[in-house]
mmCIF file as Biopython writes it, N, C-alpha, C and O atoms, coordinates in Angstrom:
data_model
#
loop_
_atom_site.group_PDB
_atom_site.id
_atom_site.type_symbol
_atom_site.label_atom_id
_atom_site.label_alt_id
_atom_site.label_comp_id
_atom_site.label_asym_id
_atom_site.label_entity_id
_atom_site.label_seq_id
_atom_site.pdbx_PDB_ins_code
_atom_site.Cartn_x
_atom_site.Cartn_y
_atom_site.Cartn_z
_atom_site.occupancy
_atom_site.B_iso_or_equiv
_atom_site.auth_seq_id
_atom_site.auth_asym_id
_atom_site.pdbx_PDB_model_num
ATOM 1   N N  . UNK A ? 1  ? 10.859  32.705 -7.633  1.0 0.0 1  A 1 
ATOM 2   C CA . UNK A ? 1  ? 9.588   33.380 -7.409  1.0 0.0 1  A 1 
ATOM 3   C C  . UNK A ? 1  ? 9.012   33.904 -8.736  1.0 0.0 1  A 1 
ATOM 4   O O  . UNK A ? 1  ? 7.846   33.651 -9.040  1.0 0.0 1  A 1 
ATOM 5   N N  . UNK A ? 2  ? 9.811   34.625 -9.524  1.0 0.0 2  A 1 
ATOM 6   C CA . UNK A ? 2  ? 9.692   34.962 -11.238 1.0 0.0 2  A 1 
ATOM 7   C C  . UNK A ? 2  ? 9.000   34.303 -11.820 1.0 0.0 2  A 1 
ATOM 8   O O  . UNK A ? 2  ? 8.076   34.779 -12.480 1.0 0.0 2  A 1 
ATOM 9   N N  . UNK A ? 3  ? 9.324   32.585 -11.722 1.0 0.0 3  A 1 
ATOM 10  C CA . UNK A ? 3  ? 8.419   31.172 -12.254 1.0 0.0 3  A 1 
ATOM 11  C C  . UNK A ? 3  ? 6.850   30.990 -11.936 1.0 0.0 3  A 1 
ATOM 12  O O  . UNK A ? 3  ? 6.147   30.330 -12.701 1.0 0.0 3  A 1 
ATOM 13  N N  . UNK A ? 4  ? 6.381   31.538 -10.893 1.0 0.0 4  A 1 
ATOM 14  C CA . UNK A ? 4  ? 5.333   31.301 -10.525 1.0 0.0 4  A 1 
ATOM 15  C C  . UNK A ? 4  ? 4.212   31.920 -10.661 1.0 0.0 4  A 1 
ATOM 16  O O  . UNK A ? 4  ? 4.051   33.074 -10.265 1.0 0.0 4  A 1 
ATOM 17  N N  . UNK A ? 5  ? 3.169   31.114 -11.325 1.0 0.0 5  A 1 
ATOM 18  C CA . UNK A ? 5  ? 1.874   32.246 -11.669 1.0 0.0 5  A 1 
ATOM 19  C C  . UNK A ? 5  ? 0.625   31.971 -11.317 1.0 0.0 5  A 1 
ATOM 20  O O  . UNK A ? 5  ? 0.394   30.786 -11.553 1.0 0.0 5  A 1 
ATOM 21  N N  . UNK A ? 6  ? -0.130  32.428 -10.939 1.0 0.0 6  A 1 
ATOM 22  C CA . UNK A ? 6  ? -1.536  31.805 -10.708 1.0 0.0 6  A 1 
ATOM 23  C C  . UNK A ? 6  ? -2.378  31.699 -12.013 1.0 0.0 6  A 1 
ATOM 24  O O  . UNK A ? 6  ? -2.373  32.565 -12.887 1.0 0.0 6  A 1 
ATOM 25  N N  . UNK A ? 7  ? -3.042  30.644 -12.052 1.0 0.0 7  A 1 
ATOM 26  C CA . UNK A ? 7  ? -3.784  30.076 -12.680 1.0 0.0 7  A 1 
ATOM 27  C C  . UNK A ? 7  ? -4.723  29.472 -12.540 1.0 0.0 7  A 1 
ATOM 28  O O  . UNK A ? 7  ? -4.610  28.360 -12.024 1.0 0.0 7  A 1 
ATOM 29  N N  . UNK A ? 8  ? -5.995  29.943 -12.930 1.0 0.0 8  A 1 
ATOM 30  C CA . UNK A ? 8  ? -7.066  29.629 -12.142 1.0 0.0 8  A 1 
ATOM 31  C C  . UNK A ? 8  ? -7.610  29.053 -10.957 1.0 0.0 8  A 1 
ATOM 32  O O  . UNK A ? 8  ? -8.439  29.876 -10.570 1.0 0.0 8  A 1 
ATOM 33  N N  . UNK A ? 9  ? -7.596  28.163 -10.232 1.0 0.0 9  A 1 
ATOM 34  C CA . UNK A ? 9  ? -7.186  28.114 -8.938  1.0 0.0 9  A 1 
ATOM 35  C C  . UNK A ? 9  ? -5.969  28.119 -8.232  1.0 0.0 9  A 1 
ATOM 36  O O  . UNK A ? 9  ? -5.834  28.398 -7.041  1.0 0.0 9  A 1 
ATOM 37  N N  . UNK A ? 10 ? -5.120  27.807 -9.002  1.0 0.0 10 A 1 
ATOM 38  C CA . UNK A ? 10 ? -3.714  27.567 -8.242  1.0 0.0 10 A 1 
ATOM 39  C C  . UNK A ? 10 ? -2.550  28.275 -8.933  1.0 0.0 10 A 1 
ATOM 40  O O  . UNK A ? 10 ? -2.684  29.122 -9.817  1.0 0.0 10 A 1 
ATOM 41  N N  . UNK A ? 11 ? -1.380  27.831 -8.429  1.0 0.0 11 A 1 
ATOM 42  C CA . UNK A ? 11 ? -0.236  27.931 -8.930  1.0 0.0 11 A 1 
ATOM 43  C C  . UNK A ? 11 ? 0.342   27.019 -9.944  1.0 0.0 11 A 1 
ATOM 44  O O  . UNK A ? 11 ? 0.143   25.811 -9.820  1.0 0.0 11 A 1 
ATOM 45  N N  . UNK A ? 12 ? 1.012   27.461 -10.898 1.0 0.0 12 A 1 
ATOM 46  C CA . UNK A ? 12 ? 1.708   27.138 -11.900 1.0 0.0 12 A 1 
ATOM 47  C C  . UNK A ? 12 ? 3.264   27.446 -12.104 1.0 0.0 12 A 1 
ATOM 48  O O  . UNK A ? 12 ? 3.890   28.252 -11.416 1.0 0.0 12 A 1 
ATOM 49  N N  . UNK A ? 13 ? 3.925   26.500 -13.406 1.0 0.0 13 A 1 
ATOM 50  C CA . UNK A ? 13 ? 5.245   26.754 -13.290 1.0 0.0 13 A 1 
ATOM 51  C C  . UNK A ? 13 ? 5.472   26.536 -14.597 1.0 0.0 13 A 1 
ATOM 52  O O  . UNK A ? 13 ? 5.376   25.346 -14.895 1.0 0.0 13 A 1 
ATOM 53  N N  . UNK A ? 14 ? 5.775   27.360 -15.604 1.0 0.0 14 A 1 
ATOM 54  C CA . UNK A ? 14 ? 5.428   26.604 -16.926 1.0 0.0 14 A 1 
ATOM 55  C C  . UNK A ? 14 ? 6.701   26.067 -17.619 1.0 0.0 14 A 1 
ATOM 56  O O  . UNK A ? 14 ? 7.619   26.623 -18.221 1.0 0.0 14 A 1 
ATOM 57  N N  . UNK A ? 15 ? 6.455   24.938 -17.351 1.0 0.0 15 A 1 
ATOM 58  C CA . UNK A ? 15 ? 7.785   23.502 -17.583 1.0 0.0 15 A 1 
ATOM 59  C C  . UNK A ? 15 ? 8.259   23.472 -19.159 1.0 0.0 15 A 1 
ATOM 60  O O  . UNK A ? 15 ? 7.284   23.435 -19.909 1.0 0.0 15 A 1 
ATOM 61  N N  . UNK A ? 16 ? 9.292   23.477 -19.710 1.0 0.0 16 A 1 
ATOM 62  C CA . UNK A ? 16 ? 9.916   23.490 -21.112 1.0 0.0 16 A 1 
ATOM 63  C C  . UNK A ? 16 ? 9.773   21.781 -21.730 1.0 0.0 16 A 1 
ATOM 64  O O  . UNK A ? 16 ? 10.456  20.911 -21.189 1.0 0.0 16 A 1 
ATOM 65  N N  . UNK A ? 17 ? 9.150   21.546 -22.498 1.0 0.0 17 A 1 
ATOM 66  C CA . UNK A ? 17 ? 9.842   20.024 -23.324 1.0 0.0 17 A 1 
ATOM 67  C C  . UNK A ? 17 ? 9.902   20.504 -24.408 1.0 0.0 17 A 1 
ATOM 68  O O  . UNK A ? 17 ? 8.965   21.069 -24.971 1.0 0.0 17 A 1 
ATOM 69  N N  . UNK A ? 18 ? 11.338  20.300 -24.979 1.0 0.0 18 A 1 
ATOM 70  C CA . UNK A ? 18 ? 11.839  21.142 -26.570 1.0 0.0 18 A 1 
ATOM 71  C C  . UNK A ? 18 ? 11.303  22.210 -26.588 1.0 0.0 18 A 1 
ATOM 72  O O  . UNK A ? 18 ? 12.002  23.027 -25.989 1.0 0.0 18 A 1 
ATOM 73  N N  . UNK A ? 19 ? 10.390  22.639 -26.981 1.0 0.0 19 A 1 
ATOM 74  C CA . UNK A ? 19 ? 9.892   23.609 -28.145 1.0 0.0 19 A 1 
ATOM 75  C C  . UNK A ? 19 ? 9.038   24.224 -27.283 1.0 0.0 19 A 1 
ATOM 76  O O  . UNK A ? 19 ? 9.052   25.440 -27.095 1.0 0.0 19 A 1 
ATOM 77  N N  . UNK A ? 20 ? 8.175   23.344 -26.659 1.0 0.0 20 A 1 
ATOM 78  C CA . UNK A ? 20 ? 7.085   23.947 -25.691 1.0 0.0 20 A 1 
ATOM 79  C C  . UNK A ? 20 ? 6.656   23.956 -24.411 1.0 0.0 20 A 1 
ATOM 80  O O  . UNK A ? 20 ? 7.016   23.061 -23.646 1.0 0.0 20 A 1 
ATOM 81  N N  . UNK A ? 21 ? 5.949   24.820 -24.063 1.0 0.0 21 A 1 
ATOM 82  C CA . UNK A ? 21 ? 6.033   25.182 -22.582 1.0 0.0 21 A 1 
ATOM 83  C C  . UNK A ? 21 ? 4.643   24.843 -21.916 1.0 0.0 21 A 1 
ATOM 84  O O  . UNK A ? 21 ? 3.568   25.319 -22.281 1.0 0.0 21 A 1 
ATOM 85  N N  . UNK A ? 22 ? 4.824   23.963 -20.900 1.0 0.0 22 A 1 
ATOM 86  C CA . UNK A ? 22 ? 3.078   23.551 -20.589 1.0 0.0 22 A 1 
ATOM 87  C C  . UNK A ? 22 ? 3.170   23.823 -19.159 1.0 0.0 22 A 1 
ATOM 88  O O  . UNK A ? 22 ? 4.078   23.505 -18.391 1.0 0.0 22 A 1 
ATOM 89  N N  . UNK A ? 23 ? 2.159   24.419 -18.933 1.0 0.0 23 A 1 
ATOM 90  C CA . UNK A ? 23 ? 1.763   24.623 -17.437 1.0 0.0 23 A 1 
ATOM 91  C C  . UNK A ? 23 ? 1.490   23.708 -16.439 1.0 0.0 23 A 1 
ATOM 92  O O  . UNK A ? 23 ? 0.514   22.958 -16.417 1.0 0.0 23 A 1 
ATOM 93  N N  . UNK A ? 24 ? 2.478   23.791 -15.511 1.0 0.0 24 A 1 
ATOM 94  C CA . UNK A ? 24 ? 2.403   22.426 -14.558 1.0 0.0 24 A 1 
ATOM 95  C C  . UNK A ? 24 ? 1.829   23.346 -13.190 1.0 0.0 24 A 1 
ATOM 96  O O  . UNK A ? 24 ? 2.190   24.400 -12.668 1.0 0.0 24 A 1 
ATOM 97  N N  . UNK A ? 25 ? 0.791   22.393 -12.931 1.0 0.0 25 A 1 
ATOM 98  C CA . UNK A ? 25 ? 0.485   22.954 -11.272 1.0 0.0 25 A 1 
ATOM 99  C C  . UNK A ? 25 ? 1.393   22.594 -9.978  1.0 0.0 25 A 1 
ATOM 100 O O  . UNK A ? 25 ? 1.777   21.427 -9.889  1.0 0.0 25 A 1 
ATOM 101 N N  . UNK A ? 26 ? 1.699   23.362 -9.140  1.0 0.0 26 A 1 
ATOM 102 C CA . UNK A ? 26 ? 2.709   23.161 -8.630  1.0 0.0 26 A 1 
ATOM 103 C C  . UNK A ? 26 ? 2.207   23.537 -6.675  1.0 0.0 26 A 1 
ATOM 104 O O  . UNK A ? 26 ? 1.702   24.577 -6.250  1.0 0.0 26 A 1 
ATOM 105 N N  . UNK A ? 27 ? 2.501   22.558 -6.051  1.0 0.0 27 A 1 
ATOM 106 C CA . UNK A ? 27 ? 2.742   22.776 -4.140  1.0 0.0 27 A 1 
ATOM 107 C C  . UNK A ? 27 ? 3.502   23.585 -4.031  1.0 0.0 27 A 1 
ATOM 108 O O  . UNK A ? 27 ? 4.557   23.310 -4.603  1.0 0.0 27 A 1 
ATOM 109 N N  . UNK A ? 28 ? 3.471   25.134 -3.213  1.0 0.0 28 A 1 
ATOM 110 C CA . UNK A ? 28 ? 4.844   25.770 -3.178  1.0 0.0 28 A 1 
ATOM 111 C C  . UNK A ? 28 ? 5.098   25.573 -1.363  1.0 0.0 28 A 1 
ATOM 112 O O  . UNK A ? 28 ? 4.105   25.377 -0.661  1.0 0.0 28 A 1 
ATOM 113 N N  . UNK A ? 29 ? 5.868   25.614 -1.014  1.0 0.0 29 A 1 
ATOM 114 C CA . UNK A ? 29 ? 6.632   25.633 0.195   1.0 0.0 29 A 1 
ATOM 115 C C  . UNK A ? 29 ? 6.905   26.803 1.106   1.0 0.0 29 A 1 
ATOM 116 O O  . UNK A ? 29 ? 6.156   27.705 1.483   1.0 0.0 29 A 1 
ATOM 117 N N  . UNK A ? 30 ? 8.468   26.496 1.420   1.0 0.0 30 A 1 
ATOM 118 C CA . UNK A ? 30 ? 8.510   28.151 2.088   1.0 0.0 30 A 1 
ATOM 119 C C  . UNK A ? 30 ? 9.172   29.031 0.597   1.0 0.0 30 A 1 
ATOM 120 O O  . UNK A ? 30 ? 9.448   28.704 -0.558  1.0 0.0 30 A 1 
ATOM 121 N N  . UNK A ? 31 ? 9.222   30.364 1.461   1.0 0.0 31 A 1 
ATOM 122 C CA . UNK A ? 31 ? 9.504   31.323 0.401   1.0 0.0 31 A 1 
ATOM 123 C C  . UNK A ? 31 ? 10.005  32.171 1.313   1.0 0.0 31 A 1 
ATOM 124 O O  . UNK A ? 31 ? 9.405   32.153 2.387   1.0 0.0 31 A 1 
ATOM 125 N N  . UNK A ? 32 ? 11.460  33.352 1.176   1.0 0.0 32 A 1 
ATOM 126 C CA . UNK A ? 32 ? 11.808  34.208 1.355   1.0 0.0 32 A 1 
ATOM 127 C C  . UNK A ? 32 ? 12.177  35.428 0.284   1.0 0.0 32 A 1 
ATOM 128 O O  . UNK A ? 32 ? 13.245  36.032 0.175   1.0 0.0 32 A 1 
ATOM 129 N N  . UNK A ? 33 ? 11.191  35.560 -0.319  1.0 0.0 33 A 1 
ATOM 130 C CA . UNK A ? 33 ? 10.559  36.340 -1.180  1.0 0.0 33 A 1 
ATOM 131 C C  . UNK A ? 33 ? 11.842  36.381 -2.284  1.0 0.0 33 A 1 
ATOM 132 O O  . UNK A ? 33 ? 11.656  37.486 -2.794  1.0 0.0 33 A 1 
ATOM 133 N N  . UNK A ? 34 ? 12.665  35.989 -2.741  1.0 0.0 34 A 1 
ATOM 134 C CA . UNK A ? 34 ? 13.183  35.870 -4.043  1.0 0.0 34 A 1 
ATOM 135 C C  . UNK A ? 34 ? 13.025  34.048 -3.968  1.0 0.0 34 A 1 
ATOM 136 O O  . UNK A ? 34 ? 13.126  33.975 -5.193  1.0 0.0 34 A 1 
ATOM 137 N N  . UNK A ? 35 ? 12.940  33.264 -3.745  1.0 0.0 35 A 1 
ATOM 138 C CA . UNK A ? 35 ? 13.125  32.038 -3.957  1.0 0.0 35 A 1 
ATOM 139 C C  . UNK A ? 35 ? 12.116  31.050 -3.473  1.0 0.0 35 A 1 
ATOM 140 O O  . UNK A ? 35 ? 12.223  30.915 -2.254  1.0 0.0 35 A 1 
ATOM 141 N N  . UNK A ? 36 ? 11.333  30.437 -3.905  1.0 0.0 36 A 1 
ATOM 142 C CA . UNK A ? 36 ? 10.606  29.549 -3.436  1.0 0.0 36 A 1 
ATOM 143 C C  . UNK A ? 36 ? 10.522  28.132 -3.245  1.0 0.0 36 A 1 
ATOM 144 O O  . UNK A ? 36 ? 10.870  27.542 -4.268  1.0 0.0 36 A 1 
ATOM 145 N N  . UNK A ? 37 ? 10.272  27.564 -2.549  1.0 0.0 37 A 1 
ATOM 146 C CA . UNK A ? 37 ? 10.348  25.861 -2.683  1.0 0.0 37 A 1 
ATOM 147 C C  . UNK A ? 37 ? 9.230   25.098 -3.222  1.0 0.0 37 A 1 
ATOM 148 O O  . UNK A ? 37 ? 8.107   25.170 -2.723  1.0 0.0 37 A 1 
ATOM 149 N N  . UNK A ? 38 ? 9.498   24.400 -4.186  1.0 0.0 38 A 1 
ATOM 150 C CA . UNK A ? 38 ? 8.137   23.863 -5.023  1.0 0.0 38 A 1 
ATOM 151 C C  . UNK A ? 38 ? 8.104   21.858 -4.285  1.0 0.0 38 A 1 
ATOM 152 O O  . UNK A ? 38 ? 8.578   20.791 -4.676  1.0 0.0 38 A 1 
ATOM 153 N N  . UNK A ? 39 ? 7.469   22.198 -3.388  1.0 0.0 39 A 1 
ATOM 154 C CA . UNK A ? 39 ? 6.790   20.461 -3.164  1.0 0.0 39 A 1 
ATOM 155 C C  . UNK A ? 39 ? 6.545   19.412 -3.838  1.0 0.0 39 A 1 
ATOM 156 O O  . UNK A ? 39 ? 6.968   18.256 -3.793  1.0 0.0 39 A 1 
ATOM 157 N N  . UNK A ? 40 ? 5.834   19.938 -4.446  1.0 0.0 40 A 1 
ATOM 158 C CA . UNK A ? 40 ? 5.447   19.184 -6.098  1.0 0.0 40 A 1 
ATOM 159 C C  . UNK A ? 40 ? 4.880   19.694 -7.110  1.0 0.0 40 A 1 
ATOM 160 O O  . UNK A ? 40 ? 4.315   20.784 -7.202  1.0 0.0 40 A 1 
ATOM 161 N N  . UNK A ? 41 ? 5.098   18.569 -8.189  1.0 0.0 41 A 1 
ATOM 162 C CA . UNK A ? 41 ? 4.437   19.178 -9.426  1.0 0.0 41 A 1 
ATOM 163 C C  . UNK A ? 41 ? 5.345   19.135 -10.296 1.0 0.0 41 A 1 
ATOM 164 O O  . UNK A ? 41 ? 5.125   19.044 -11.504 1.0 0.0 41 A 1 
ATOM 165 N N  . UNK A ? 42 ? 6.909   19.220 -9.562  1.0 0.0 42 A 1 
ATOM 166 C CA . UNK A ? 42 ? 7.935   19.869 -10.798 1.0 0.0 42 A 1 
ATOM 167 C C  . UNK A ? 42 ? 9.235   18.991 -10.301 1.0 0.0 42 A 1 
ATOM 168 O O  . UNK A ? 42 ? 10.020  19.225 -9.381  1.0 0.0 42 A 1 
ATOM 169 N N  . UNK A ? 43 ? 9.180   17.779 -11.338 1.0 0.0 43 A 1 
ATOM 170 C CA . UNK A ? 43 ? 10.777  17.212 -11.361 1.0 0.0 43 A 1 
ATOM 171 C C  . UNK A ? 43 ? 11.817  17.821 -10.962 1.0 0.0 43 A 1 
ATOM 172 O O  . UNK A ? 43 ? 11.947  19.014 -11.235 1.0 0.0 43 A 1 
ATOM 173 N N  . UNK A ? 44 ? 12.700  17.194 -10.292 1.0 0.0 44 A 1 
ATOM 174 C CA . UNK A ? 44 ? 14.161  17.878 -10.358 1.0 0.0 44 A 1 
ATOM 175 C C  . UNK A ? 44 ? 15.117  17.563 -11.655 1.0 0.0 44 A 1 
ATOM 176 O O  . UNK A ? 44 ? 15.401  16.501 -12.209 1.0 0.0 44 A 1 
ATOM 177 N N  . UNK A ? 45 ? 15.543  19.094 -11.944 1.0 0.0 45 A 1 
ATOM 178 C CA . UNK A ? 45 ? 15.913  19.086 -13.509 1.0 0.0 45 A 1 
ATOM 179 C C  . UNK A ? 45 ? 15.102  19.195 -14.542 1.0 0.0 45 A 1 
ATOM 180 O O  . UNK A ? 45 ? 15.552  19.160 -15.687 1.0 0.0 45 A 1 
ATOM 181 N N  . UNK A ? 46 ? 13.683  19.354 -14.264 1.0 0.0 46 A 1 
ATOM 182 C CA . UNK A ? 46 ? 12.890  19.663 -15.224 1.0 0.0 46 A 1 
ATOM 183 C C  . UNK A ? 46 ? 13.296  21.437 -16.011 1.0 0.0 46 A 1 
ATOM 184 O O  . UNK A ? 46 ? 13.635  22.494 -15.478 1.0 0.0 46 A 1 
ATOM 185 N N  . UNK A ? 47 ? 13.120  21.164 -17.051 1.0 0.0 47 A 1 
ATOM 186 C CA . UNK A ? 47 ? 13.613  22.606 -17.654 1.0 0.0 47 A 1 
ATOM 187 C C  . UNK A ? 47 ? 12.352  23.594 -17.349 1.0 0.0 47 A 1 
ATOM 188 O O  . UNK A ? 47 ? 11.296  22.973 -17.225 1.0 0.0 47 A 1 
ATOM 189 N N  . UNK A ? 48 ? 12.231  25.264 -17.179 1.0 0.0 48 A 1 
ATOM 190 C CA . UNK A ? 48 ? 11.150  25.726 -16.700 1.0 0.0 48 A 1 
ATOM 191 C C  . UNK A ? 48 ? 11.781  27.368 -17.003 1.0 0.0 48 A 1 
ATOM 192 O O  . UNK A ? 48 ? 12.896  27.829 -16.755 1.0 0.0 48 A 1 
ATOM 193 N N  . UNK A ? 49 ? 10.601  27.990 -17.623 1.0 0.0 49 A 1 
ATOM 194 C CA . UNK A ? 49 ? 10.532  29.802 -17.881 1.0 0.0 49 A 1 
ATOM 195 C C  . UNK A ? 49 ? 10.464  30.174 -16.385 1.0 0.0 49 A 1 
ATOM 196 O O  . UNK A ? 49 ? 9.518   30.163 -15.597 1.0 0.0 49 A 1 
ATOM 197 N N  . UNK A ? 50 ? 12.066  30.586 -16.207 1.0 0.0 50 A 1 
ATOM 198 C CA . UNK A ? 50 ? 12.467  30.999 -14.879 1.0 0.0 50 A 1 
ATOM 199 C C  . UNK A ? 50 ? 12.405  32.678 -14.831 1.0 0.0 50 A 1 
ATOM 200 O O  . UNK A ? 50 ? 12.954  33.177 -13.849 1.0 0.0 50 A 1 
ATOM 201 N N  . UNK A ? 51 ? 11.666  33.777 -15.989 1.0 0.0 51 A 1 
ATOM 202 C CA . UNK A ? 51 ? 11.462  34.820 -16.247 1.0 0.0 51 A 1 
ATOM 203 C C  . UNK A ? 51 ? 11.123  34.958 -17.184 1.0 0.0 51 A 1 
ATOM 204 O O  . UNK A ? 51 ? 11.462  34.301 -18.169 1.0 0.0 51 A 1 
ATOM 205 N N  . UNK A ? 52 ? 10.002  36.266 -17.135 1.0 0.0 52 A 1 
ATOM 206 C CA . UNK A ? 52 ? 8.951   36.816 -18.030 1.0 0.0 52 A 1 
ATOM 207 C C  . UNK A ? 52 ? 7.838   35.280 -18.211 1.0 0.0 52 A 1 
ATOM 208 O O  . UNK A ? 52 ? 7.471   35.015 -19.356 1.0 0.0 52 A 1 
ATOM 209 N N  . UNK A ? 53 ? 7.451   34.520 -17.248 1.0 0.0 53 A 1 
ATOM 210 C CA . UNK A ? 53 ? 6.596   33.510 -17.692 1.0 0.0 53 A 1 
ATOM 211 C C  . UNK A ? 53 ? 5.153   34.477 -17.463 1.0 0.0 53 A 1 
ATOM 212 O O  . UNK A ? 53 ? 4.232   34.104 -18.189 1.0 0.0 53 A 1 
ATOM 213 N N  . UNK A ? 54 ? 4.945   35.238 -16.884 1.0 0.0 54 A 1 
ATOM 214 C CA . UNK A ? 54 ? 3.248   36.101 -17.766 1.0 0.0 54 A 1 
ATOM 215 C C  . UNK A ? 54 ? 3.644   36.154 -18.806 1.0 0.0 54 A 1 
ATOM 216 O O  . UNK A ? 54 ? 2.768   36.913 -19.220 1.0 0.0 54 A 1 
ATOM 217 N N  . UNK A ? 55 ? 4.243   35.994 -19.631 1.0 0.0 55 A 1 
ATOM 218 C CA . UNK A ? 55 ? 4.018   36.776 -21.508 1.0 0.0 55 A 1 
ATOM 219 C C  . UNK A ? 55 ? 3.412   35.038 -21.560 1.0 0.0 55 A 1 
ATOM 220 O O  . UNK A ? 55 ? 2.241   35.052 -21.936 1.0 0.0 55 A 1 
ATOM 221 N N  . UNK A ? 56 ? 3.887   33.680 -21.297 1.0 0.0 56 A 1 
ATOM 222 C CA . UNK A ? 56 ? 3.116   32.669 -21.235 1.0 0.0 56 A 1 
ATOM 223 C C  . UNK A ? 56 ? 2.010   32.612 -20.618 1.0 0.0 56 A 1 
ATOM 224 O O  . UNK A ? 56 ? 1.204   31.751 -20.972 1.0 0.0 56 A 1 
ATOM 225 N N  . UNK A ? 57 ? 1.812   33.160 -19.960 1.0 0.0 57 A 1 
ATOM 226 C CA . UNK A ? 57 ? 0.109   33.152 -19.235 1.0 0.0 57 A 1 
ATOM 227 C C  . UNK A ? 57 ? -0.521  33.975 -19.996 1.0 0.0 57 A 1 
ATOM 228 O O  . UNK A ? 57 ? -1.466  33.427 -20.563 1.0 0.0 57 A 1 
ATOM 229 N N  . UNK A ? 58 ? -0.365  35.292 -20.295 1.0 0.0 58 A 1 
ATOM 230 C CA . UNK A ? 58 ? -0.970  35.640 -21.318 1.0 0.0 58 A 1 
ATOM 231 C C  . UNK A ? 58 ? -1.376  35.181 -22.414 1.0 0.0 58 A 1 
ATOM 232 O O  . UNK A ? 58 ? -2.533  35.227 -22.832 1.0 0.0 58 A 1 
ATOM 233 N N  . UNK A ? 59 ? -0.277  34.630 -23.033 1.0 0.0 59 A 1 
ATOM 234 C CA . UNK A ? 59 ? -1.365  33.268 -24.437 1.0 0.0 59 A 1 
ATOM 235 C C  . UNK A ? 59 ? -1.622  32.366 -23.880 1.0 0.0 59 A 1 
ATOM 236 O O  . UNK A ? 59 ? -2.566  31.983 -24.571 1.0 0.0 59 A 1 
ATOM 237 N N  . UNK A ? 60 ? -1.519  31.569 -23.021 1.0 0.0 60 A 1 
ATOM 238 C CA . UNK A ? 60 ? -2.320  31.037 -22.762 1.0 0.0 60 A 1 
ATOM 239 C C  . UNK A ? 60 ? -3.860  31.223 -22.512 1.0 0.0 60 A 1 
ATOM 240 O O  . UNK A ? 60 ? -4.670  30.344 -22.805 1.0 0.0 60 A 1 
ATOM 241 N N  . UNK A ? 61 ? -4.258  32.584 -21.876 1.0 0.0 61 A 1 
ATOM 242 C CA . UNK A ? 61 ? -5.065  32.953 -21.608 1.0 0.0 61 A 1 
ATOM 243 C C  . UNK A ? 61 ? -6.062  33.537 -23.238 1.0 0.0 61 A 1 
ATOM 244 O O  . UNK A ? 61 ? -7.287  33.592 -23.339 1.0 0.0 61 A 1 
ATOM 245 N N  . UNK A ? 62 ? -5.230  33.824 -24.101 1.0 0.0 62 A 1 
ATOM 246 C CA . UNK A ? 62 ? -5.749  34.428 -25.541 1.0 0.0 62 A 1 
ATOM 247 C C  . UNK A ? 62 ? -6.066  33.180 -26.029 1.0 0.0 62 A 1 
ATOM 248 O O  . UNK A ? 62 ? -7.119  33.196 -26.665 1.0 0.0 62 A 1 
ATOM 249 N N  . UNK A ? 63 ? -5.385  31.806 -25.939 1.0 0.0 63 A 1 
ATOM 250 C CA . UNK A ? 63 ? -5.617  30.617 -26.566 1.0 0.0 63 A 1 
ATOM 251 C C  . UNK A ? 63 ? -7.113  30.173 -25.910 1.0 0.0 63 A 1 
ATOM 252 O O  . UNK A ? 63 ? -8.073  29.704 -26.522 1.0 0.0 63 A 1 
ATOM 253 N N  . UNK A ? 64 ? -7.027  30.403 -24.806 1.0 0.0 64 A 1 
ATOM 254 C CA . UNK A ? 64 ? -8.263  29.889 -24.029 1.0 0.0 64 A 1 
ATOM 255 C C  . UNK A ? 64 ? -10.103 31.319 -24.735 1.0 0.0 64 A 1 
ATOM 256 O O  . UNK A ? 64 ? -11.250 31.264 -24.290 1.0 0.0 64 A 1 
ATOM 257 N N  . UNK A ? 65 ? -9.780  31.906 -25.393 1.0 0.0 65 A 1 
ATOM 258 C CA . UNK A ? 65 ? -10.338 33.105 -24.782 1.0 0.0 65 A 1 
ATOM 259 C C  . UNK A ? 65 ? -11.521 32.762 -26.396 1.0 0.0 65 A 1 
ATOM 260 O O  . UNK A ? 65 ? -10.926 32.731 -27.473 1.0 0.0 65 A 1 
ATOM 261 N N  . UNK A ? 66 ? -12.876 32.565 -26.413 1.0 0.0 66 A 1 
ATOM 262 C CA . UNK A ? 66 ? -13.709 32.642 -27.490 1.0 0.0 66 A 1 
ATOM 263 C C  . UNK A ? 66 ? -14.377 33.992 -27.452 1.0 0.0 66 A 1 
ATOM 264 O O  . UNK A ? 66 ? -14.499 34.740 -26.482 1.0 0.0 66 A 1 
ATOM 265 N N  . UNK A ? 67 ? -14.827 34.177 -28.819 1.0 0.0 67 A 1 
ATOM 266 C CA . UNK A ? 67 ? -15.497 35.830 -29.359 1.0 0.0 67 A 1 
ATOM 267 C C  . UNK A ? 67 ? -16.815 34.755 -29.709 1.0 0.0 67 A 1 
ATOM 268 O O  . UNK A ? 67 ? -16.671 33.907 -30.589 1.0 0.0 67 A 1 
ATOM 269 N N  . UNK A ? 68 ? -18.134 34.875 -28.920 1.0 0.0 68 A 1 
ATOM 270 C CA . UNK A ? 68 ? -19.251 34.384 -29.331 1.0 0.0 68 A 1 
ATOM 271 C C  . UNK A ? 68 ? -20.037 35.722 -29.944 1.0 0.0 68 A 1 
ATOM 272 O O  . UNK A ? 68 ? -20.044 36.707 -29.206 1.0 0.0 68 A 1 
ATOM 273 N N  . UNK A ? 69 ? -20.511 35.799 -30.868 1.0 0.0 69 A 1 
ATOM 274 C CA . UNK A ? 69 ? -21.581 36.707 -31.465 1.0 0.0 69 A 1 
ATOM 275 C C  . UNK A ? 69 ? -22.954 36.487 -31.789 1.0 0.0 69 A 1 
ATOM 276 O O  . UNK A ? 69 ? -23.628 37.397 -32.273 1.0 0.0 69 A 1 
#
């Protein structure tokens, strides 16, 4: 449940390759509130920020973010 974040319309899961972490949109399933089932979106065995993934949504969100003047 830790893994999962909303992101602009949907849900996300932000997936590890080496070095970096990219936001995969993700089907979630059932849930009994610590554990969720992801449908799709997310390989089995895919590596994934299984805690603290807002500090990743947060830059993501600063990466996304322009200062027009």
């Amino acid at each position: 449940v830790d893994a999962i974040q909303t992101y602009r319309d949907g849900k996300v899961v932000f997936a590890r390759f080496g070095e970096i972490f990219e936001a995969r949109p993700v089907e979630l399933g059932r849930s009994d509130g610590q554990l969720v089932e992801v449908i799709s979106g997310l390989q089995s065995g895919t590596r994934f920020a299984a805690k603290n993934s807002f500090v990743l949504k947060a830059d993501l969100g600063k990466a996304g973010a322009s200062h027009e003047h």
